[in-house]
Every structure is written in C-alpha cells, then in structure tokens.
MARTIKOL-788278 format. One line per field, with one value per residue (C-alpha): residue number from 1; x negated, y negated, z negated. Coordinates in pm, 1 decimal. Layout:
% residues N
n NUM|... $
xx X|... $
yy Y|... $
zz Z|... $
//
This chain:
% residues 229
n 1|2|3|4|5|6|7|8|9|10|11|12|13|14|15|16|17|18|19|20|21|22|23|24|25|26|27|28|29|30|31|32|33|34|35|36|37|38|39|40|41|42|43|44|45|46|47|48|49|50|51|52|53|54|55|56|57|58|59|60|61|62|63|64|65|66|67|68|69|70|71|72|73|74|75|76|77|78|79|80|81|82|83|84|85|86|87|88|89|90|91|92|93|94|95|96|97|98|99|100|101|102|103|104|105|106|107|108|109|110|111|112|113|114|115|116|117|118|119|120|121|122|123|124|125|126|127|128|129|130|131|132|133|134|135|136|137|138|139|140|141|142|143|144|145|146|147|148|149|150|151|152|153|154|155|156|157|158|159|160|161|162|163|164|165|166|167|168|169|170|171|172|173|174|175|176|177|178|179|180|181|182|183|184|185|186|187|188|189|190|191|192|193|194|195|196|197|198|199|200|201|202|203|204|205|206|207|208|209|210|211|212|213|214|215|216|217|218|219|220|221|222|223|224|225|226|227|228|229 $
xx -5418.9|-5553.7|-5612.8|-5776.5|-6005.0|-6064.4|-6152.4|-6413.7|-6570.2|-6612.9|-6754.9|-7012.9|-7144.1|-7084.3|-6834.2|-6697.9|-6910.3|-6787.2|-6550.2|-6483.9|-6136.8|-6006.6|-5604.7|-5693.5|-5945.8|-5773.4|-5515.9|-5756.2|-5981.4|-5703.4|-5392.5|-5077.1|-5211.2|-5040.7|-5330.2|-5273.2|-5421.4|-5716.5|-6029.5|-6271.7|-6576.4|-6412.7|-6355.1|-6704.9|-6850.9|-6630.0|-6752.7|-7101.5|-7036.5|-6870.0|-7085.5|-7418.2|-7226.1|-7144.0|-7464.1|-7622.1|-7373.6|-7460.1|-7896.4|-7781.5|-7602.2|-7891.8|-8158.8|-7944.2|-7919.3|-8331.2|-8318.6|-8055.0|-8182.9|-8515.2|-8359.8|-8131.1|-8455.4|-8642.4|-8323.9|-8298.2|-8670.7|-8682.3|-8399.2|-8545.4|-8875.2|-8715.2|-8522.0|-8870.9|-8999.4|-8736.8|-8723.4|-9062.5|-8967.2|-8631.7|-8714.7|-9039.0|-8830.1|-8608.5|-8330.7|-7961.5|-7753.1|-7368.5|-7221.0|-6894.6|-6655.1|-6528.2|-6870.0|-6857.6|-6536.0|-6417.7|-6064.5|-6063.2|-6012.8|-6296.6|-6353.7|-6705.7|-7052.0|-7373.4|-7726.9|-7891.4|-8237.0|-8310.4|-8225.0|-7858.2|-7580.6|-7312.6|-6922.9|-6643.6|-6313.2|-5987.1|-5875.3|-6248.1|-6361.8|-6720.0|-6924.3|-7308.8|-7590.8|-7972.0|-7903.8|-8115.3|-7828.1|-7634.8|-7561.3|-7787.5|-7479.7|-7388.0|-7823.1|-7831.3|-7510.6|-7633.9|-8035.2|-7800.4|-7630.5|-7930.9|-8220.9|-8135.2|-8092.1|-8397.6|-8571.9|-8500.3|-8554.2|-8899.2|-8990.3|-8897.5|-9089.0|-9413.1|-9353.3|-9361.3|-9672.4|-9821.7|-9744.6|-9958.5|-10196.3|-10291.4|-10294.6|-10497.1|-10775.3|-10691.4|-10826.4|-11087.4|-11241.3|-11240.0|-11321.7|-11632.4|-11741.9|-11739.1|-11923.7|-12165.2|-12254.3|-12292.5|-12504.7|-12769.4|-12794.4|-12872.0|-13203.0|-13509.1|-13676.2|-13892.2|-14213.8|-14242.0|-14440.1|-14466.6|-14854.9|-15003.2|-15127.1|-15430.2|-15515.0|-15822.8|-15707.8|-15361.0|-15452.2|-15581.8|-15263.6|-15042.3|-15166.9|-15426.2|-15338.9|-15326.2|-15731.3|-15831.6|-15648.7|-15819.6|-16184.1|-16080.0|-15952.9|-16260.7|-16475.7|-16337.1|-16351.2|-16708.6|-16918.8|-17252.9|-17593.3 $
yy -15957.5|-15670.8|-15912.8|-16155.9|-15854.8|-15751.7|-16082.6|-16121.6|-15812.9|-15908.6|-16268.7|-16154.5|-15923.6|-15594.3|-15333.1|-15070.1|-14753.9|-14463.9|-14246.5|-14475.3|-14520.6|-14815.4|-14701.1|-14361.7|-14401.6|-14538.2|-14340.1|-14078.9|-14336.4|-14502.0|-14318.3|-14507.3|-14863.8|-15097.9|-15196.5|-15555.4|-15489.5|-15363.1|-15603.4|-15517.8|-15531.7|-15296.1|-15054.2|-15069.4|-14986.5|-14681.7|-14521.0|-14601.6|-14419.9|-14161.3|-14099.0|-14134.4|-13849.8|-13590.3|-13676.3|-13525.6|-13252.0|-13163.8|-13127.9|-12911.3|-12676.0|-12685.6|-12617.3|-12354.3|-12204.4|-12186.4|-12013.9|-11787.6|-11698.3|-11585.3|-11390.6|-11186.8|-11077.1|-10996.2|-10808.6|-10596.9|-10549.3|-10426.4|-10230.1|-10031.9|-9968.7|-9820.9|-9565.9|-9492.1|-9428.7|-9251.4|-8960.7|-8818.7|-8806.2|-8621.3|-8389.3|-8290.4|-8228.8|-8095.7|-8330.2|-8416.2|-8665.4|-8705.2|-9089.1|-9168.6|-9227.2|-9520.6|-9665.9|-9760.4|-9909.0|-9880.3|-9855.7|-9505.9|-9246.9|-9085.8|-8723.3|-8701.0|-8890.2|-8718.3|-8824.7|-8494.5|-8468.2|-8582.2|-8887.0|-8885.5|-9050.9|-8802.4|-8884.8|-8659.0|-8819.4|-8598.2|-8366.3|-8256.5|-8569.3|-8647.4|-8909.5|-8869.1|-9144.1|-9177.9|-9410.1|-9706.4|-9715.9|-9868.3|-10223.6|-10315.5|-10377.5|-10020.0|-9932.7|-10093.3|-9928.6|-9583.1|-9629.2|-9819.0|-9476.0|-9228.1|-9403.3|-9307.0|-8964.3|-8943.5|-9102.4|-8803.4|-8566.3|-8701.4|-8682.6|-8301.2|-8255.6|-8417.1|-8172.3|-7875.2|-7991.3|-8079.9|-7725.0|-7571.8|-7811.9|-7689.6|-7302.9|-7393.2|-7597.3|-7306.0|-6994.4|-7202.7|-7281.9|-6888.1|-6812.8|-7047.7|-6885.5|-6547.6|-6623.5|-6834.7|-6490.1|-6331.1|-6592.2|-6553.6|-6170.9|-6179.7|-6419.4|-6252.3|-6324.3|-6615.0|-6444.1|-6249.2|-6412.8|-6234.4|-6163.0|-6172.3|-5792.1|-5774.8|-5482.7|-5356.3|-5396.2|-5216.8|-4937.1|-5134.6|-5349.2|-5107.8|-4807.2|-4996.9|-4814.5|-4500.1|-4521.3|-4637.9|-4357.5|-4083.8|-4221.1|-4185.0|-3805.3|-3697.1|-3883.4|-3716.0|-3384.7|-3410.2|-3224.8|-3437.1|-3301.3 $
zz -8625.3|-8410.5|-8094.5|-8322.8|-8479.5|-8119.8|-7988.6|-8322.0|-8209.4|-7857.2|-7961.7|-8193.1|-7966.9|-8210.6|-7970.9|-8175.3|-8126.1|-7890.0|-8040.1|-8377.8|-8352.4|-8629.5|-8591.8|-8602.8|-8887.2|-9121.0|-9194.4|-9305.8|-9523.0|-9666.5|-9675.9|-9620.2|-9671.4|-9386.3|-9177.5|-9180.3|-9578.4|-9392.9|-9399.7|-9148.4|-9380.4|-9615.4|-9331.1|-9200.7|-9552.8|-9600.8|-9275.3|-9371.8|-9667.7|-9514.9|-9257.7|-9475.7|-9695.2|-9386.9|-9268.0|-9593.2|-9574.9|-9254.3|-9394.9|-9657.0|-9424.4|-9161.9|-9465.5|-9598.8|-9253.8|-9217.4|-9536.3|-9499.2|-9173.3|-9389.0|-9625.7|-9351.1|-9192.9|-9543.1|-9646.8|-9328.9|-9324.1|-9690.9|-9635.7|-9346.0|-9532.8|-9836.1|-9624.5|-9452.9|-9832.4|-9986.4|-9674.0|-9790.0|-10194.8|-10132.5|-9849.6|-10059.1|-10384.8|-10204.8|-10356.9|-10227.9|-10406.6|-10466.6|-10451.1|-10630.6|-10336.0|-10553.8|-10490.1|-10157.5|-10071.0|-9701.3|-9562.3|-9478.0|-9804.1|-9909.2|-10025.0|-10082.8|-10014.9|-10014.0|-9973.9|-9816.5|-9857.8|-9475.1|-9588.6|-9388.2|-9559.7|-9562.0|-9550.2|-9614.2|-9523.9|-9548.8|-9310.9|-9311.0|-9100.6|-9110.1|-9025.7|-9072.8|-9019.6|-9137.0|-9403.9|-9253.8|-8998.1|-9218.4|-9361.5|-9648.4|-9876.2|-9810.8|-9853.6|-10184.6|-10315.1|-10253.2|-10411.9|-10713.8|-10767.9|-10653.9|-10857.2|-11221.0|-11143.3|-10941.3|-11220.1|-11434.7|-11157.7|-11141.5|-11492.3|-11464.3|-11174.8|-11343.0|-11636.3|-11442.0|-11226.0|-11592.1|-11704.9|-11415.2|-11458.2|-11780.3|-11714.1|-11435.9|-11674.8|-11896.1|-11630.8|-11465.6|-11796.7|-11893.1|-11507.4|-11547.1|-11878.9|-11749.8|-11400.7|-11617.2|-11791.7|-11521.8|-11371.1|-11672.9|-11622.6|-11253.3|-11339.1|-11418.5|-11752.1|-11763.2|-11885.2|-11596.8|-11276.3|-10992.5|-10926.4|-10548.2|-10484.7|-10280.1|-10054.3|-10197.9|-10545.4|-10518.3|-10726.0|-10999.5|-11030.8|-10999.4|-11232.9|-11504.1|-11821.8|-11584.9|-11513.2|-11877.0|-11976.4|-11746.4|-11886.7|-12233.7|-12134.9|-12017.7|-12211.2|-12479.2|-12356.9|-12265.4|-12546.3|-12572.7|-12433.3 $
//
C-alpha cells in the first residue's frame, strides 16, 4: 500500500516535503494505529493542524521574547536609578539598615545583612566572612528584597526627621519675629522727626540763623535799660 501511496504522489505531481517523514510521523500523530488504517488525507490534515498550531506557538514565544526583552532592560534600568537615589537619603541621615538574613535566601548561611549608609550591601557569613558590594551590583531580585525590608522603617525615620526640622523651624519663625520687632524699634529711633527740615544756611546770614532769639533778646535788654530822654 506504501508503493501504491508512493506512486500516487509521484503521479500527481505533489513530492512529500523535505524532512516530512510519513513512517516516522505517524507514530507520534496517531499512536499505535497500524499504518495500513492510515488514509493519506487524514494524515495531511493532522500535520496541517499541527503545524498551523506550533506555528502559533512559536509567535507567542517570539512576542513574549520582544517583551520580555523590554521589561529586563526597564527592570535593570529602574533598579540602578533607585540605588543612585537612595545613596544621598541614607548617607545624609546618616541611616544604616539591618535585613533579616531569612530575607534573602542564598546557599551560604547567613549571620547578618546590613545596608550601611554608603549604600553597600553588607554580608556577614560565619566564621566572620564578608562579602561587601554597592547594592546596584547586585541582581534586582536581591535590589527589591532589600528596599522591601528598608522602606517601612525609613518611612518612620523620615517622619521623625521632618519633626525635628519642624521643631527648628518654628523657634526660628519664633526669634526672627522678636529679632525683627526689636531692630524695627530701633530703626524708628535712629530717624529724625518729621517736623524738622533741614534749612540751607547762607554765609552772610549765619548769625541770624543760628542765634535769632539771642539778638531779639539783647534789644529788649537794652531797650529796657535805657531811661528815656
């Protein structure tokens, strides 16, 4: 039945197509059914099918692939920047953190993790091993797990922090407003009374300005000390 198959195929014009194998085909489409069951037609549909199928497979892994690829360089790239961002914020404050060693799982045991405030990831192992790294050096899984167990406490940190810059905040309002008052008063004293305008003094008419009640006076004196004639 084969020959005959073969023969159709070679009459009609239709070879089988490189690499399509009927014998060893089969088996795999059909399980144990004997081939002489087989109808040619039948066979031809279920590699359609199947093809058609791994052909679609084979789009979703290429789309998934463009976006994955995408995401890998978004995650690295946000990773990287919120190392850069958290440096500043801890080295200013002043602020070291202490990971659960639970929280990072690794082969090796764990003693200790610490976050120092130069923004090094800090492992302890046993025996007093250490192993030290700016924390953008590391994976983003291992990134994420460490701002995960650092951002509620620096949450709280902050809100202490803004309290205390608050508090001197206010005592500064507090003396500048008093400061203000007092150098306002002292201001007003220093400024000469608004009645008085300074009058040009001319050179022939220096002892008139300067000493009028002076002269009125002296006429009056001897005016009145002058017995009449």
């Amino acid at each position: 039945m084969g020959k005959k198959r073969g023969e159709k195929e070679a009459k009609s014009g239709k070879p089988l197509k490189e690499g399509m194998d009927h014998a060893n085909l089969c088996p795999i489409l059909f399980g144990n059914r004997p081939l002489e069951t087989l109808d040619e037609e039948e066979v031809e549909k279920t590699r359609a099918e199947i093809e058609e199928k791994f052909l679609d497979s084979l789009k979703v892994i290429n789309e998934e692939i463009l976006q994955l690829s995408e995401f890998l360089i978004e995650d690295t790239k946000l990773a990287q920047e919120l190392c850069k961002t958290i440096r500043p914020i801890l080295k200013h404050l002043n602020l070291s953190f202490t990971i659960p060693p639970r929280a990072i799982p690794i082969h090796e045991k764990i003693d200790q993790i610490i976050l120092n405030q130069e923004g090094h990831l800090i492992f302890v192992y046993e025996k007093n091993k250490v192993n030290s790294k700016a924390l953008e050096e590391y994976s983003p899984e291992i990134i994420l797990i460490a701002f995960l167990n650092i951002i509620p406490t620096l949450g709280r940190t902050l809100r202490l922090y803004r309290k205390k810059v608050g508090m001197r905040v206010n005592f500064f309002e507090k003396i500048y407003r008093e400061l203000e008052n007092a150098s306002r008063v002292f201001a007003d004293s220093n400024q000469k009374p608004k009645g008085l305008l300074e009058v040009p003094i001319e050179e022939d008419g220096v002892k008139k300005t300067l000493f009028p009640k002076s002269e009125n006076h002296g006429r009056k004196s001897v005016s009145s000390n002058t017995e009449p004639t």
